[in-house]
N, C-alpha and C positions, 0 to 999 in steps of 0.2 A: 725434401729431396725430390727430382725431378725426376718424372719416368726414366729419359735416358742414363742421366747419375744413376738410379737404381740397378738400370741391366748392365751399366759399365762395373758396377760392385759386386754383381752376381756373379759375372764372369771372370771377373778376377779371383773370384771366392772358388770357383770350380775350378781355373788353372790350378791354384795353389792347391787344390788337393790333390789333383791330380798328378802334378810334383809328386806332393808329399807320400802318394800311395803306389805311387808307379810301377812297386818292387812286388805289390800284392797282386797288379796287373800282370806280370810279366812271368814270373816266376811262382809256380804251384809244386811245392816239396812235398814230395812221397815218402811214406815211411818205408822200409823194407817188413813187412812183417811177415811173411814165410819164404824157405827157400825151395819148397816144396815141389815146385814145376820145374826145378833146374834141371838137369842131366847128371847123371852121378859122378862122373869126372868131372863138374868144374868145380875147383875152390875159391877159394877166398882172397882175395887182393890187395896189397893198402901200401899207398906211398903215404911220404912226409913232404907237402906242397913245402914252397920258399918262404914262406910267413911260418911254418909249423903245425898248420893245419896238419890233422889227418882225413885221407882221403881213402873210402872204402867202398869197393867193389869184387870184381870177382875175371876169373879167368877159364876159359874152354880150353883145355892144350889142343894139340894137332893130334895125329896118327904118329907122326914123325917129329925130331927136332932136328938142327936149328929148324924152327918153320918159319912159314910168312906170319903176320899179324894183322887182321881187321881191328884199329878201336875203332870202338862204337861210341858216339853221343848222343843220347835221346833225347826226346823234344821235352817241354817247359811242366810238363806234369805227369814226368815218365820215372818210374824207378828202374835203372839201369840194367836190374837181375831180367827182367823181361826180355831183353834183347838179348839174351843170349839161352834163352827158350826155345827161340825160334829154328822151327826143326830145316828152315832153309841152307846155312853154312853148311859151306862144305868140308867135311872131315879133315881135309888135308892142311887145314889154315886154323892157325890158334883165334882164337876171339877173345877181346879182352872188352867190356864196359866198368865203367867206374861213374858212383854215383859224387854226380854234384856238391857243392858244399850245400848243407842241409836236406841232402836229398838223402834218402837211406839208412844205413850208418854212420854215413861223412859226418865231419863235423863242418863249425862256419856257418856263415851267410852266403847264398851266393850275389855273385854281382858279375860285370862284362869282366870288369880288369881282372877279379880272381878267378873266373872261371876261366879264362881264354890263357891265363896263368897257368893253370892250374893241368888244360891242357896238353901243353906243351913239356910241362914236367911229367907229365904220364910217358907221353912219347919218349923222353931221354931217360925214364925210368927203365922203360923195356928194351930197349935198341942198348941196353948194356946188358941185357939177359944173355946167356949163353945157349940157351933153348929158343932164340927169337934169332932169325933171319932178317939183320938190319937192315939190308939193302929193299927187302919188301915188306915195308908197314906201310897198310892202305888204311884210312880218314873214311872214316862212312859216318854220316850224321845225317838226323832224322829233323827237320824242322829246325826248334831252336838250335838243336846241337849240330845244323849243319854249318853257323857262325864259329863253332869253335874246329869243326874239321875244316873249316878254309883256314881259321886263322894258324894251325899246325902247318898245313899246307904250304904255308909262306914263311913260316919263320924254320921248317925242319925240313931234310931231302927225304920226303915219303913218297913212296912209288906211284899212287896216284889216289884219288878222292874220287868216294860216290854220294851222291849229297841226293836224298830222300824230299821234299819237298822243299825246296830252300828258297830263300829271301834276298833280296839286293840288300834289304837295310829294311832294322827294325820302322826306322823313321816309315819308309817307305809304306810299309805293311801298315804300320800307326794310323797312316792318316786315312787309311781306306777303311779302318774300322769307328775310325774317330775323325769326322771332319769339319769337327764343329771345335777341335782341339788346335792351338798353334803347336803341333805335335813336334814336330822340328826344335822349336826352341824348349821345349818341357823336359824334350828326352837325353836321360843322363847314359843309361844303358844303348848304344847307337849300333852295334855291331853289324857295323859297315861292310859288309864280305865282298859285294862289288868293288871297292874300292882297291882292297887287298889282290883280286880276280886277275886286275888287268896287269899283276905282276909272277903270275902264277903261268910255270907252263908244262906243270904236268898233266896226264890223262885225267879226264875226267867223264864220269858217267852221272846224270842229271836224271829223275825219275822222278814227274809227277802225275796226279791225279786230274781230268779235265774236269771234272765236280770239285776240285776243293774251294770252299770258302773261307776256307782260314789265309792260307797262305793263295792266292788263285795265281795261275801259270802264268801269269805273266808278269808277276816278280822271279817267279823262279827263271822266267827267259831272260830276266833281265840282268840278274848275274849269271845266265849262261851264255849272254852274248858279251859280256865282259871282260869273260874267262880268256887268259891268251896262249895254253897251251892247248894240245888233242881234244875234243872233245862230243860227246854220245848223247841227243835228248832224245826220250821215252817217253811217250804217254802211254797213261791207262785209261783205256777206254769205261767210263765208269763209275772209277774210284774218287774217293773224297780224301778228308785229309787225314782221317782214322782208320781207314781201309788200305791202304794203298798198300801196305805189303800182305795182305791176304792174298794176291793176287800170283796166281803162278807165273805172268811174264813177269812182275817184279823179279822174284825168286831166279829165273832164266837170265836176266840181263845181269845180275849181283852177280853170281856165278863165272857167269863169261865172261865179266871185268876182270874176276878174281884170277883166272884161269890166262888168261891173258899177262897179267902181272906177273905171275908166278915162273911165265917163259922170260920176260921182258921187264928185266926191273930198270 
């Protein structure tokens, strides 16, 4: 075998794993194992996805019903109870998150088709609630899960979307971690949000961190210059990609989106 025949087998031996393993890249399932940091009003959650999965997470009511509704989608290694810990929502707006398939209690695998699935049947889940204010369900997704609050975005009338460090395309993000990958043709899971953007025109509030290296601002500018309704970018001076909602102008700008919505659906 010839040097060059050797590194052309090499690297074909490295795409195909990369293939093969792409799901261990992308996707890191969190057990729920206490629910001990929740707040004492929220319970417990669970639809029945369109394949029959079950799907389980949990729910914050408001003060008041009908309320508005934040879902929540957490990022790629998030158990979904944590997002609704966080002491920044405001009382007046129910908070719902639901964990992943395999993430929590859910059952499943996750993958783009079923999760992005799976979100949109949460949304028609609750905008049939009698305690939920259909006319304002806001999409708030945190990194990975800011793929499935656009893709809601576009397929359901939700009052508008706040997207936490988000992505044009995994592709995009792939190759700036991986550039030694034909990452474009490898990637099964593609969750295209720009794509979906330039057909969206509700409000939108954008929030990233000018340190992240996960996701770095200028994919997130790149589907916020995509985006073709209203829309709000924020940096955090500072912040990285696991910080960024520590941050109390986070917490102020969530807020004034939500606040805004709630005059304005």
């Amino acid at each position: 075998m010839t040097f060059l025949a050797g590194v052309a087998l090499i690297a074909v031996v490295v795409c195909l794993a990369a293939w093969w393993a792409q799901e261990r890249l992308i996707f890191f399932p969190k057990p729920l194992a206490s629910t001990a940091h929740l707040p004492a009003r929220v319970a417990a959650l669970e639809i029945v996805a369109r394949d029959g999965v079950r799907l389980r997470g949990f729910i914050l009511p408001a003060d008041r019903t009908p309320a508005p509704v934040v879902i929540c989608f957490g990022g790629n290694a998030e158990e979904a109870s944590w997002m609704l810990a966080e002491a920044g929502w405001p009382r007046d707006w129910t908070i719902v998150a639901m964990n992943y398939r395999g993430y929590g209690a859910s059952e499943g695998t996750p993958g783009e088709r079923a999760l992005t699935s799976d979100a949109v049947a949460l949304f028609d889940a609750l905008a049939q609630r009698d305690d939920v204010d259909a006319q304002r369900i806001v999409a708030f997704g945190r990194s990975l899960g800011t793929a499935m609050a656009v893709h809601v975005a576009g397929a359901r009338p939700v009052a508008g979307a706040i997207l936490a460090s988000p992505f044009d395309s995994l592709a995009a993000v792939g190759r700036l971690h991986y550039p030694w990958l034909p990452v474009s043709l490898l990637l099964r899971h593609r969750f295209d949000s720009a794509l979906l953007a330039a057909d969206i025109r509700i409000p939108l509030l954008v929030i990233v961190g000018d340190r992240d290296a996960i996701v770095p601002p200028s994919r997130s500018r790149a589907l916020f210059d995509a985006w073709a309704g209203p829309k709000t970018w924020q940096v955090v001076a500072g912040a990285n990609h696991d910080d960024l909602g520590a941050s109390d102008l986070f917490w102020d700008r969530v807020v004034d989106f939500l606040r805004a919505r709630a005059k304005h659906p």
